[in-house]
C-alpha positions as CSV (number, residue, x, y, z in Angstrom):
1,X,172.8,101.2,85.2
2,X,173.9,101.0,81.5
3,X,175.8,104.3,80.7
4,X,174.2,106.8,78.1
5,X,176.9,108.4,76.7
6,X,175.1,111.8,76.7
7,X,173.2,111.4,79.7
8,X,176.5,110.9,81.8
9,X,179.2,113.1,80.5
10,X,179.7,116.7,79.7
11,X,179.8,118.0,76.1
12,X,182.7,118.3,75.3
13,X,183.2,114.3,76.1
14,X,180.0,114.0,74.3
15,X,181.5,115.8,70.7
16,X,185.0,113.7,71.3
17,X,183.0,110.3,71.4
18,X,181.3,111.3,68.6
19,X,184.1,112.5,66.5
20,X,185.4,108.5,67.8
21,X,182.1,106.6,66.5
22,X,182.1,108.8,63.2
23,X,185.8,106.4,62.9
24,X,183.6,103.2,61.8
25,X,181.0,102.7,60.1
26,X,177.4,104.1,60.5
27,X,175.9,100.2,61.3
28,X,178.6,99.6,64.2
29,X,177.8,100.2,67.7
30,X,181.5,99.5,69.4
31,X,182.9,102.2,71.6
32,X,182.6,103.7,75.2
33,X,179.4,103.9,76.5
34,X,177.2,102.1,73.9
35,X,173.6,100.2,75.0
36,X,173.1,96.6,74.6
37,X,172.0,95.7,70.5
38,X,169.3,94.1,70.2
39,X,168.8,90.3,70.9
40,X,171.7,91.2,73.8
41,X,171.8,89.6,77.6
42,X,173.3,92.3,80.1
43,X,176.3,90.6,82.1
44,X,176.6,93.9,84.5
45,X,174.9,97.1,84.8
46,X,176.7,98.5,87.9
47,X,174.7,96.8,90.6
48,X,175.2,94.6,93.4
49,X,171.9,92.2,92.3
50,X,173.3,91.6,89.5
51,X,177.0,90.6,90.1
52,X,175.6,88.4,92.4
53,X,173.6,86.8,90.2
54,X,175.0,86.2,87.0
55,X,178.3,85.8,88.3
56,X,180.9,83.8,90.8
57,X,184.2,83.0,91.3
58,X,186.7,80.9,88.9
59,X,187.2,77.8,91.2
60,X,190.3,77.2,89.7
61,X,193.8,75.5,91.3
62,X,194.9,78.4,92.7
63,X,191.6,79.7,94.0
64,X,191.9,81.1,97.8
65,X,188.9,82.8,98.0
66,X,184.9,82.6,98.9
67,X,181.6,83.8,98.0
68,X,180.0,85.9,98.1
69,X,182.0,87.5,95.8
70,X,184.3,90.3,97.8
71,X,185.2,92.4,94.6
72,X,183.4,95.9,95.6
73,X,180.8,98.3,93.9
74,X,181.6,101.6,94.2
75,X,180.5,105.2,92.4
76,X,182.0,105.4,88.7
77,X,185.3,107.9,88.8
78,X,184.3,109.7,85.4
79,X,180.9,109.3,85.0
80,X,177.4,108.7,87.5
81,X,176.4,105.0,88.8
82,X,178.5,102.6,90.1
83,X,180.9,99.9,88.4
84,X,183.0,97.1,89.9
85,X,186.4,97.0,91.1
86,X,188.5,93.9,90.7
87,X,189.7,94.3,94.5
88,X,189.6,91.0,96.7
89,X,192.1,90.6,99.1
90,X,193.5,86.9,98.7
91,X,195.3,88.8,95.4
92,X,197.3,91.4,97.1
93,X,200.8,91.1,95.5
94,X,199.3,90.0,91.9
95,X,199.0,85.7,92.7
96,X,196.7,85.7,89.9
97,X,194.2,82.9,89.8
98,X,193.2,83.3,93.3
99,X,190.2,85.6,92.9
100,X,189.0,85.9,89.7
101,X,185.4,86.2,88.3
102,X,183.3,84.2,85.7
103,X,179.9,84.5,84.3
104,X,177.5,81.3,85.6
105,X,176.5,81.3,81.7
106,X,179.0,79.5,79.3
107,X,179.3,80.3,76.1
108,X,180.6,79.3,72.5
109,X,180.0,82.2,69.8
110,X,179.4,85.5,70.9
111,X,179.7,89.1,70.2
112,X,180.5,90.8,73.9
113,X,181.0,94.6,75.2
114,X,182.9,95.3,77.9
115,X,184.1,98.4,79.3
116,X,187.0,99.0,82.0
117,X,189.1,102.3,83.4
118,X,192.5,101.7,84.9
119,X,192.8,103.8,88.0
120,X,196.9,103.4,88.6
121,X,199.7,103.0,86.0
122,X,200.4,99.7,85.5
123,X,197.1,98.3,86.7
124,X,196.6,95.0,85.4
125,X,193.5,92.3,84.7
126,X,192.5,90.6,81.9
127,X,188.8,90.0,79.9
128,X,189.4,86.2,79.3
129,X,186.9,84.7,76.4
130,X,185.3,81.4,76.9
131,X,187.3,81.7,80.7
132,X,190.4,80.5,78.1
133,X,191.6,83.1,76.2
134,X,193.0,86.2,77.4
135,X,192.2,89.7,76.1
136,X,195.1,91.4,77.9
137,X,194.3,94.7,80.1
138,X,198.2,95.8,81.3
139,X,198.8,99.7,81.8
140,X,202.2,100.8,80.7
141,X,202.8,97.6,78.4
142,X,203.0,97.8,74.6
143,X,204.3,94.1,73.9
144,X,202.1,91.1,72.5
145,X,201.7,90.6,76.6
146,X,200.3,94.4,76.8
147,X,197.4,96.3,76.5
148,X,194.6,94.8,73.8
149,X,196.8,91.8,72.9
150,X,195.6,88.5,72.3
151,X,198.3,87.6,74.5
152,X,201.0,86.3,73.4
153,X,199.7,86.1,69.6
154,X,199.3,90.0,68.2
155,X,200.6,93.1,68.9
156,X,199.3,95.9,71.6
157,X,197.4,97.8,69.9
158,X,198.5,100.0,72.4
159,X,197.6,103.6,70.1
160,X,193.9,103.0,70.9
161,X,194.4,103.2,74.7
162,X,192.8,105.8,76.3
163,X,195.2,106.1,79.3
164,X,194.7,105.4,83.2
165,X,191.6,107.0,84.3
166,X,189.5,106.8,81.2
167,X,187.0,104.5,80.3
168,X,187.6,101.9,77.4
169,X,185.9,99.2,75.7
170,X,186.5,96.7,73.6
171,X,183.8,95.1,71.5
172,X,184.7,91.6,70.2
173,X,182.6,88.9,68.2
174,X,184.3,85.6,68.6
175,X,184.0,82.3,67.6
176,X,184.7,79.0,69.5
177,X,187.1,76.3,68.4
178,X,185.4,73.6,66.1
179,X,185.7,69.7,66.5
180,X,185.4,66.5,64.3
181,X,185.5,63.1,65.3
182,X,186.5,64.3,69.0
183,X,189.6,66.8,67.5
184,X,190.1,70.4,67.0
185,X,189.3,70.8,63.4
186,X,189.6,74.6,63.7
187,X,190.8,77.1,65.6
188,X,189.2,79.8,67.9
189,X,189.4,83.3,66.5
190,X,188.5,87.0,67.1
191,X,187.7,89.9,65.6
192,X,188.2,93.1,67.7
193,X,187.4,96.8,68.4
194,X,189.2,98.8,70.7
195,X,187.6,101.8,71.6
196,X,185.8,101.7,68.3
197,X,189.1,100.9,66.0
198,X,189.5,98.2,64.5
199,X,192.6,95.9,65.8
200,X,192.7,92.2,65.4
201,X,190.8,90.8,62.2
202,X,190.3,86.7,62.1
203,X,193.2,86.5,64.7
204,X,193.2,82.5,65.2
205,X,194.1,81.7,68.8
206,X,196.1,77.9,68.6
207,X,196.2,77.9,72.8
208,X,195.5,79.0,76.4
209,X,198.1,80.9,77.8
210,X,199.3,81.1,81.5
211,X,199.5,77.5,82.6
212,X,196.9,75.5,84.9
213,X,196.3,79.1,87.0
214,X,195.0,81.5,83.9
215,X,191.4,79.4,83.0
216,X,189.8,76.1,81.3
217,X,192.6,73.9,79.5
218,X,195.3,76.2,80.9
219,X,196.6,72.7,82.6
220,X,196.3,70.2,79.2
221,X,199.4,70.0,76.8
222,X,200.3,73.0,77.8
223,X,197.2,75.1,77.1
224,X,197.3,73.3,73.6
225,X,194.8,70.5,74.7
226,X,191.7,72.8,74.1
227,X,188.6,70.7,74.8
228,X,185.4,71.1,73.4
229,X,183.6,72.9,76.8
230,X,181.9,76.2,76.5
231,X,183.1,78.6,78.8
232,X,182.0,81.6,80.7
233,X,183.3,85.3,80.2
234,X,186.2,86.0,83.2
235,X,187.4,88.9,84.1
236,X,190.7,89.1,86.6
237,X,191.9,89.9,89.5
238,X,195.2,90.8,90.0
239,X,195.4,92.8,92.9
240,X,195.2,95.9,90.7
241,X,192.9,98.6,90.9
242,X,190.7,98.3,87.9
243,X,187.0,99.0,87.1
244,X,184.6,97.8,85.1
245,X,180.7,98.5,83.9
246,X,178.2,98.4,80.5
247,X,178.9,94.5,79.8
248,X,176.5,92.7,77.3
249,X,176.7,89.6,75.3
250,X,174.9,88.2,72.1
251,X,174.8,84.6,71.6
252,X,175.8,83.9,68.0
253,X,176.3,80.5,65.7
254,X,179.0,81.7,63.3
255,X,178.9,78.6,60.8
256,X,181.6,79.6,58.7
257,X,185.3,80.7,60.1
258,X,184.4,84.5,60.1
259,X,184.4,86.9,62.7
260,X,184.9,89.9,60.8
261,X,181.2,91.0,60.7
262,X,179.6,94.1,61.2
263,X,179.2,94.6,64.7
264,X,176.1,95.9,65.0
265,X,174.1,93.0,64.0
């Protein structure tokens, strides 16, 4: 189920998230707990049916797993309905790569919500754009390989957190890497919300991070040989206990190199 964030927490939650929302701007819907916009595809809305059908594994080098997909749906620790849990067993002991998930549907420009709650300090996954570049999720870790990073290129914006066992959400409108004549001509960039503040602006993203194991183009010139391949959303599975619900997509065609837009739209 997609989460109404008055129809599934208590009122005092209720006044704090409004207090949060009343941070940006009246036309942006980012933040915990916020409904598809319109023109939007639901990725997951806390059931079975639908993991199962809009999503399977990462097939990648390192992959040791097999479907049906083995991470589990269980009851939502904060609020009611159910979420999923990045638990498989082939990545007991964080080999990362061996079980991780991608949507069926690839994509170039998008604007995406996705929600997730870290159950244990220093639970760690990852929402990985275009199944290339890695939003970091990393309890505990406040470097540019921590929580909310574009890895390895910005910052944690680690003040934004909400902690382990709260729900947080990061609303991001990207835009793909361009090509002429068969070459990157530009590079892929992001603008994004983290639990409706606003933390990377325009950050251009040069490469894949992580090697051959971590997504598409991981392997070529290492991670610099992006190719011109839409790619589907991943999230990762690192062993860790960490949940997830409320994730939506909008397909967009950003013409010009902007992805600081009003997020509502």
């Amino acid at each position: 189920m997609i989460h109404s964030k008055f129809a599934t927490i208590g009122f005092s939650s209720a006044v704090l998230l409004v207090a949060l929302q009343l941070s940006v701007s009246a036309g942006d819907k980012v933040g915990v707990g916020v409904n598809p916009i319109d023109g939007a595809t639901v990725l997951f809305d806390g059931s079975r049916e639908m993991l199962d059908e809009k999503w399977t594994y990462w097939k990648g080098p390192r992959f040791a797993s097999s479907l049906p997909i083995k991470w589990k749906i269980v009851d939502d620790p904060v609020d009611e309905g159910t979420v999923m849990m990045t638990d498989d067993p082939v990545a007991a002991g964080g080999k990362y790569g061996t079980a991780d998930i991608v949507t069926k549907q690839k994509f170039q420009d998008f604007r995406l919500h996705v929600e997730f709650l870290v159950m244990k300090p220093g639970g760690n996954s990852g929402v990985y754009l275009q199944n290339r570049y890695e939003i970091q999720v990393l309890d505990g870790d406040k470097t540019s390989h921590g929580m909310g990073a574009v890895i390895n290129e910005t910052p944690s914006p680690y003040e934004a957190y909400n902690g382990v066992g709260k729900w947080n959400a990061y609303d991001i409108t990207f835009r793909a890497a361009r090509f002429k004549d068969g070459k990157r001509s530009e590079l892929a960039m992001v603008t994004m919300y983290f639990n409706g503040k606003k933390v990377h602006v325009n950050q251009k993203i040069p490469q894949v991070w992580g090697g051959p194991f971590s997504g598409l183009d991981g392997g070529n010139d290492g991670g610099r040989g992006i190719t011109d391949v839409p790619g589907g959303l991943k999230l990762q599975c690192e062993g860790h206990d960490v949940r997830y619900r409320n994730i939506w997509i909008k397909v967009l065609d950003l013409k010009n190199a902007e992805t600081d837009l009003t997020v509502g739209k």
